[in-house]
Legacy VTK file of the C-alpha trace (Angstrom):
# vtk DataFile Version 3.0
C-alpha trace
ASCII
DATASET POLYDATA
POINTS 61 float
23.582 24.794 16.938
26.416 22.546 16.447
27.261 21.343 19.617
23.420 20.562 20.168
23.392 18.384 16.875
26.570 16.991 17.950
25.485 14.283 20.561
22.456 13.042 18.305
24.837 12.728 15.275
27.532 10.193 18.221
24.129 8.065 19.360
22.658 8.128 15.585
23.548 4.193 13.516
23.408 5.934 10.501
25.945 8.521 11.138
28.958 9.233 9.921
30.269 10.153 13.508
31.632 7.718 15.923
33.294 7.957 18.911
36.762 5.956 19.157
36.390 2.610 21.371
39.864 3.262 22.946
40.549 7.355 23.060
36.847 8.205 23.499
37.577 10.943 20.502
34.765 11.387 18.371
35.721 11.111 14.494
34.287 10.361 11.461
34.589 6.845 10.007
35.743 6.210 6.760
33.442 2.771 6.445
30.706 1.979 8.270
31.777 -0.809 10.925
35.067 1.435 11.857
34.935 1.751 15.690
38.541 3.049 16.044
40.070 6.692 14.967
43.501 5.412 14.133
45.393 2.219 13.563
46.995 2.906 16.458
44.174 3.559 18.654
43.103 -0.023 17.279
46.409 -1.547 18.365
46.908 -0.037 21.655
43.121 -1.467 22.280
43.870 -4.679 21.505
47.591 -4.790 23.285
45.679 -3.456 26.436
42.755 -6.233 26.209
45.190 -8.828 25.253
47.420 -8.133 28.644
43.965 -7.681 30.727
43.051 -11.309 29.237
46.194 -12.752 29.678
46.653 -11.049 33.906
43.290 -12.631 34.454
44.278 -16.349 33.329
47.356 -15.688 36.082
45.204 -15.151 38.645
43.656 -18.694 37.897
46.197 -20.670 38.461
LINES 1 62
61 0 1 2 3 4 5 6 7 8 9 10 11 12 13 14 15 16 17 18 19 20 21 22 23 24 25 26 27 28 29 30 31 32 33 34 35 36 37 38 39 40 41 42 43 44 45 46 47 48 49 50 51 52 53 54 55 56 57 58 59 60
């Protein structure tokens, strides 16, 4: 029963459940615009989209 309830409560806005933009773990949010698990999931997504932005400027030039 639980693990059919479990993709509806992922897809469902008002859910407590979310899945974590950067580990793809799913977890439940302590406040409702968290999209991370962790700080550190948080950081490591933004160091990894930060280096992404900055290799594509290289390329540029």
């Amino acid at each position: 029963m639980v693990q059919m309830c479990f993709p509806f409560m992922l897809t469902d806005k008002d859910s407590d459940m979310h899945m974590c933009k950067h580990c793809k773990k799913a977890f439940v949010a302590r406040r409702k615009g968290n999209e991370f698990c962790s700080q550190k999931c948080k950081n490591q997504f933004n160091v990894y989209k930060s280096k992404e932005k900055k290799k594509g400027n290289k390329s540029d030039d």
